[in-house]
C-alpha positions in Angstrom: 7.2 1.4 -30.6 8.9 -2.0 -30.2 6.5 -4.7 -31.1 5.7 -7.0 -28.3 7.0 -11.1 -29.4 4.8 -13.8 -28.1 6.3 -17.3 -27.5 4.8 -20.7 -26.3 5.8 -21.6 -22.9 4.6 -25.1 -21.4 2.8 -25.3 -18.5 4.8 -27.3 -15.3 2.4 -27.2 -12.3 -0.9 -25.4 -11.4 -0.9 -25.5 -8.2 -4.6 -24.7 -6.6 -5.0 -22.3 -3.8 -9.0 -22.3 -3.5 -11.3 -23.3 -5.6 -11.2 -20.3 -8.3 -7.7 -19.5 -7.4 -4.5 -20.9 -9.1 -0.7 -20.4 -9.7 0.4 -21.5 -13.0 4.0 -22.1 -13.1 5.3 -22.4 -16.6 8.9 -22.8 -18.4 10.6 -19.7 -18.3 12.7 -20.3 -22.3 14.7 -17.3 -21.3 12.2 -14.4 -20.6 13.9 -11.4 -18.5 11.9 -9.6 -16.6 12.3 -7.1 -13.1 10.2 -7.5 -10.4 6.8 -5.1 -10.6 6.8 -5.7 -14.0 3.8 -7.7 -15.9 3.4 -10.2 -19.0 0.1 -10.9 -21.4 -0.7 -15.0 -21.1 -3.3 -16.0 -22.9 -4.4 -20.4 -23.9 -2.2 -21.2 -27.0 -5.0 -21.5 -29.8 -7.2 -18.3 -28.1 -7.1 -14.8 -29.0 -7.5 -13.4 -26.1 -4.7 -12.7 -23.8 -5.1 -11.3 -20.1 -2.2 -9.4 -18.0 -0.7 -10.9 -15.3 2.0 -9.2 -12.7 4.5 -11.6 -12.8 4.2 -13.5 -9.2 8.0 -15.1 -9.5 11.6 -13.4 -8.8 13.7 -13.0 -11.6 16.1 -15.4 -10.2 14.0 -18.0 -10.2 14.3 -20.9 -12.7 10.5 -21.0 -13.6 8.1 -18.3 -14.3 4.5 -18.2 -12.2 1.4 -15.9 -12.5 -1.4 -15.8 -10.1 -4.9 -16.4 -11.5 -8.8 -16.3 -10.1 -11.1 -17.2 -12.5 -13.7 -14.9 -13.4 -16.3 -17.3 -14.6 -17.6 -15.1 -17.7 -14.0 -14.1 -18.4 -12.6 -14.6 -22.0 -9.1 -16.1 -20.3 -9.0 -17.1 -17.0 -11.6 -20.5 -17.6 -9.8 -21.5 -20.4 -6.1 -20.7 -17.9 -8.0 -23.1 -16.0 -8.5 -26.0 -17.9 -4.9 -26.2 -18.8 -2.6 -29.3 -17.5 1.1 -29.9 -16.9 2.5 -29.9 -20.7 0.3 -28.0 -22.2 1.4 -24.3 -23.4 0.5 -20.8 -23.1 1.2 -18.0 -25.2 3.0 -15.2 -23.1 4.7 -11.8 -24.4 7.6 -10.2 -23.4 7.7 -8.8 -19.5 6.6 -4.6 -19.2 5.9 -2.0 -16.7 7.2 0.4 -14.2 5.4 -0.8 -11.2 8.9 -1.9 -9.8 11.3 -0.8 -6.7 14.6 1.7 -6.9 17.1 0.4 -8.5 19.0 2.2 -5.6 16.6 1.4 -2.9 18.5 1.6 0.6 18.3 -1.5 2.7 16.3 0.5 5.4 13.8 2.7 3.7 10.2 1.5 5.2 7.5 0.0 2.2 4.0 -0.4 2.7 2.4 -2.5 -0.3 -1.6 -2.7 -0.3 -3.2 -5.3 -2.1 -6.3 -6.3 -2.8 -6.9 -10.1 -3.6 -4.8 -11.2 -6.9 -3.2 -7.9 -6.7 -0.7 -9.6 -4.3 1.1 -10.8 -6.8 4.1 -8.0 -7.9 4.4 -7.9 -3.9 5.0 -11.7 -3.8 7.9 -11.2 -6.7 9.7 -8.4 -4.5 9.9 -10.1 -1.9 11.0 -13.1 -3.5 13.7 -10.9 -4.9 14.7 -8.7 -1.9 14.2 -10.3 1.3 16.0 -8.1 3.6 13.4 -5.4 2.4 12.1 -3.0 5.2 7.8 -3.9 4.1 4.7 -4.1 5.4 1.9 -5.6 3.3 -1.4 -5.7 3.6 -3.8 -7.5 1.8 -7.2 -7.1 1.3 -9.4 -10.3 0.8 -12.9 -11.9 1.8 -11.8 -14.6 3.7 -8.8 -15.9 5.4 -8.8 -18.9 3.2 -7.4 -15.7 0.4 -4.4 -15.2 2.0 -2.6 -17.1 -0.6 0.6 -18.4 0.7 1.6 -16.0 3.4 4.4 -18.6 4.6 6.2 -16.7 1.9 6.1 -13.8 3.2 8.4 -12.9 6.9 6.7 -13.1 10.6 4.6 -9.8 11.7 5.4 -8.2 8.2 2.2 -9.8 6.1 -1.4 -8.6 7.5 -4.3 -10.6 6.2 -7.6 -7.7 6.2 -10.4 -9.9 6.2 -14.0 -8.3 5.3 -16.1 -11.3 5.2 -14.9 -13.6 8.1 -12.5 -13.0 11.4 -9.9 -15.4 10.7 -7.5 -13.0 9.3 -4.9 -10.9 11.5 -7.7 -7.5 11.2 -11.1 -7.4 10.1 -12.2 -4.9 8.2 -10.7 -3.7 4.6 -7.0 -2.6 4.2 -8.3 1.4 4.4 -9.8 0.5 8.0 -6.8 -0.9 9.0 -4.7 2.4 7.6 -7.1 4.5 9.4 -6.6 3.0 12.6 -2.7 2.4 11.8 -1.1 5.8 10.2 1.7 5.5 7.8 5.4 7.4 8.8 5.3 10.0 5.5 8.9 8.9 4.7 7.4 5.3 3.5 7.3 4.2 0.0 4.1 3.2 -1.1 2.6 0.4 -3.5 -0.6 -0.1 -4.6 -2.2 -2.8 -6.6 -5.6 -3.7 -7.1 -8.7 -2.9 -8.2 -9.0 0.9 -8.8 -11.7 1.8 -5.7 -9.2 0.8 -3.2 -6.3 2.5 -4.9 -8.2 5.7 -5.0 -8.8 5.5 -1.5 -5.6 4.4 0.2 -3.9 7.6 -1.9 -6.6 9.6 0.0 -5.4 8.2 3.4 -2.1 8.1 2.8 -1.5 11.9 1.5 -4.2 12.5 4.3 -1.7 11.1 6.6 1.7 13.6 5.3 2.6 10.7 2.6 3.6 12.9 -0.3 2.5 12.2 -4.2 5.8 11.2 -5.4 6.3 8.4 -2.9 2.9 6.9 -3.8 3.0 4.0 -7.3 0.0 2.6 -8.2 -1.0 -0.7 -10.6 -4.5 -0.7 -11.3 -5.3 -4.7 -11.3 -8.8 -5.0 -11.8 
């Protein structure tokens, strides 16, 4: 097995989306990476490290993970505390949660996220805009629906459980329920494992088969 090489990267922006939740954007120095895939980022004098689905395109000059600190975590408060110019430690990029290399222009996606778990979605379509998606994204409140100016009109659905201010309220498996899937779609899941165990339910319920549903357990 290759071993994985960690280098320092320095931190440009972290740019705050509510109070626990972040984007770190850091100097890239090189690292190649497809979108799907994830990296291990942990504070540069730690020993912990945390993985992160990589939130940025791989064309993009700078490379950005999506954080919410977990309060008792071993990572994500120190993540916090980090300014422009200081560094993280981050190892090389991993993973099969990505799209066809082949993928035809018109074959319908569904992604389903719950909170952070937005973030390989937010890379694809950073990549491939003239992708043929729906997302939905499960969250407490609308004020979660990190930047969905980046995603296209009527193709991003904010499920809100806590508050109404999303586009449906109720969890993304209510909004399945009500909205069946064509069994020809691709399907993405990331998240925390509950939800991914239910949407496969509803989804193979609903004719998707097996092989078109990928999974990335988040949390």
């Amino acid at each position: 097995m290759r071993k994985r090489s960690f280098n320092l990267h320095k931190i440009i922006e972290k740019r705050d989306l509510t109070p626990s939740t972040f984007v770190l954007r850091m100097e890239r120095n090189g690292l190649e990476f497809v979108a799907g895939q994830h990296i291990q980022v942990g504070p540069p004098n730690g020993i912990h490290t945390r993985e992160y689905s990589i939130y940025s395109a791989p064309g993009d000059k700078d490379l950005e993970i999506l954080v919410r600190e977990v309060e008792t975590g071993l990572v994500t408060p120190a993540l916090k505390k980090l300014k422009p110019e200081d560094g993280v430690v981050i190892n090389d990029a991993v993973g099969y949660f990505t799209l066809p290399a082949d993928l035809a222009e018109e074959q319908p996606l569904l992604f389903v996220a719950s909170g952070t778990g937005i973030s390989p979605f937010h890379s694809f379509v950073k990549d491939r805009p003239d992708l043929n998606y729906r997302l939905l994204h499960g969250v407490r409140y609308a004020s979660e629906a990190y930047e969905r100016e980046d995603y296209a009109e009527g193709r991003y659905v904010a499920c809100t459980s806590q508050d109404a201010g999303g586009d449906f309220k109720g969890r993304v498996t209510d909004y399945l329920r009500q909205n069946p899937v064509n069994p020809d779609t691709l399907c993405y899941l990331c998240g925390n494992c509950d939800m991914i165990h239910e949407v496969f339910d509803i989804l193979e319920e609903q004719g998707v088969k097996s092989d078109n549903i990928f999974t990335e357990v988040y949390f």
